[in-house]
N, C-alpha and C positions, 0 to 999 in steps of 0.2 A: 852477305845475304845468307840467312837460315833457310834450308832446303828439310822440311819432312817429305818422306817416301814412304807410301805404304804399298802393298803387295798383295792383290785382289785373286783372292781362288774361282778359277774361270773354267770355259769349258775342257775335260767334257764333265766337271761335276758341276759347273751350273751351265743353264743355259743361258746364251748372250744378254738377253732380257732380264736375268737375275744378276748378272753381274752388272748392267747399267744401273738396274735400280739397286745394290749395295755403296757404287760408285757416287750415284747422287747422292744419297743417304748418308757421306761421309760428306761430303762437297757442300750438302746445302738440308741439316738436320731438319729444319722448318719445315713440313710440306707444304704447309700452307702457302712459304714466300718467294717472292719474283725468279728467284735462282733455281728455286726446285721447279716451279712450269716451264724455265727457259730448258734447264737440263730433260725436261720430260718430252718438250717440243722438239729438238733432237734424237729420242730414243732410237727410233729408225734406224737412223743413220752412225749412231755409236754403235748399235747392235751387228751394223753389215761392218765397220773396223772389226770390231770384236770377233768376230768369227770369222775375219783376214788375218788374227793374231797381229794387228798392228800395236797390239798393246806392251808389246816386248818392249816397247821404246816408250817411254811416260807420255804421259799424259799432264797437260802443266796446265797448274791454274796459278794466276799473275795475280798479286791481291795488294791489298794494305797490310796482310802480315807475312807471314813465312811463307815464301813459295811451295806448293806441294806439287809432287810427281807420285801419280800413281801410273805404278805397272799392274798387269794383269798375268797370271800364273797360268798357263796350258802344261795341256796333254801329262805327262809324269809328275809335273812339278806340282801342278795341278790335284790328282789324285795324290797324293803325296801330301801336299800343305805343310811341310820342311818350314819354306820360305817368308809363309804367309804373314803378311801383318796387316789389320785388318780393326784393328783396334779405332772409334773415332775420335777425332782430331780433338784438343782440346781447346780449340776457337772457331768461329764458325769463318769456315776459308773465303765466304761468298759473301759475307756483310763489305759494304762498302762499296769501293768501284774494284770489277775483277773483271776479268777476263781467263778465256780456255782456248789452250789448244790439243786439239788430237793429234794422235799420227795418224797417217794416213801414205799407204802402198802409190808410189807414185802416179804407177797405172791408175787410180782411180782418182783423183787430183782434180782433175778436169769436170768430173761431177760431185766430187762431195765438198768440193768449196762453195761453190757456187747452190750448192742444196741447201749449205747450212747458214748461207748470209741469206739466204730466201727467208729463215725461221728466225733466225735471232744476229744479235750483232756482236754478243760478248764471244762468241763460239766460231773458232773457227781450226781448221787444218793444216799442217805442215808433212812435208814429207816424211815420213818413217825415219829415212836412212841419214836425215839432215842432223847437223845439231842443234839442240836447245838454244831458241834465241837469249845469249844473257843480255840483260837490259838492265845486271848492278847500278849502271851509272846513269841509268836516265830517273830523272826528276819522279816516273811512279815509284820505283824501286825502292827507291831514297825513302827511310822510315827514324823519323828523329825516336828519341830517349822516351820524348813525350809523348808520343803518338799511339808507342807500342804498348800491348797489354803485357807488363813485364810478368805475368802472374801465369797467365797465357803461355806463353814463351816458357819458361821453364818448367811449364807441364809435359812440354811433347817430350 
C-alpha cells in the first residue's frame, strides 16, 4: 500500500479554523463537491482536535488510491515550517468511496464519536495514542494495475 504524508503548519501560526480549511483543501480540491460539505460539516469538531494537538498522530483518509496521512505542525515546529509539506496531492484523495479518520485524546472519545456519526458517515475518530488501522488486506485496500491512475501515482 502507497502512503503520501503531508505536514500542515498549525497553530500558533494558523488558527484551527485555517488549518481545517488548508486540510480540506488538499483532501477534497472541488468546493463545490459531496467531500468538501462533508469535511465542512465537521469543522467544529476537527477545530476542538486541532487545538488538543491530536494532530501529532495522522489523520488517515482510506480511499481508492494512496492512503494519505496528514499531521498537523504545533508550537516551534509550527513557527519554524522545517517540516512542512503542504504541497497538493496529485489526485483527488476523496473521489470515489473514502473514508477519514481523526485522532482524537481518548478523554474526548465519548463525545466526538458520536458528534461526528450525528454529521456524516464517512468521518469518523480513533484514539490518538492507538495505531493506524492497516486494512492492506481487506478487499477496499486491494487496488488492481487497472484501477490505479498510474500517472497519478507517480506524481506524488
Amino acid at each position: 500500500m502507497t502512503v503520501i504524508a503531508r505536514r500542515i503548519i498549525s497553530v500558533p501560526e494558523r488558527t484551527a479554523t485555517e488549518t481545517w480549511e488548508v486540510i480540506s483543501r488538499l483532501l477534497a480540491p472541488d468546493t463545490g463537491s459531496l467531500a468538501a460539505r462533508e469535511l465542512a460539516l465537521v469543522t467544529g469538531i476537527a477545530c476542538s482536535l486541532i487545538t488538543r494537538e491530536a494532530m501529532t498522530s495522522p489523520i488517515v483518509l482510506y480511499g481508492t488510491g494512496p492512503r494519505v496521512r496528514i499531521y498537523c505542525l504545533y508550537n516551534e515546529d509550527a513557527v519554524e515550517g522545517d517540516e512542512a509539506s503542504e504541497s497538493q496531492l496529485s489526485f483527488d484523495a476523496t473521489s470515489g468511496d473514502w473514508a477519514l479518520s481523526l485522532p482524537c485524546p481518548d478523554e474526548d472519545l465519548a463525545w466526538v464519536q458520536p458528534a461526528l456519526a450525528a454529521k456524516c458517515t464517512r468521518i469518523s475518530a480513533r484514539d490518538m495514542e492507538s495505531p493506524v488501522e492497516d486494512d492492506a488486506n481487506s478487499e477496499k485496500a486491494v487496488v488492481s494495475a487497472s484501477e490505479m491512475d498510474l500517472e497519478a501515482f507517480f506524481k506524488s
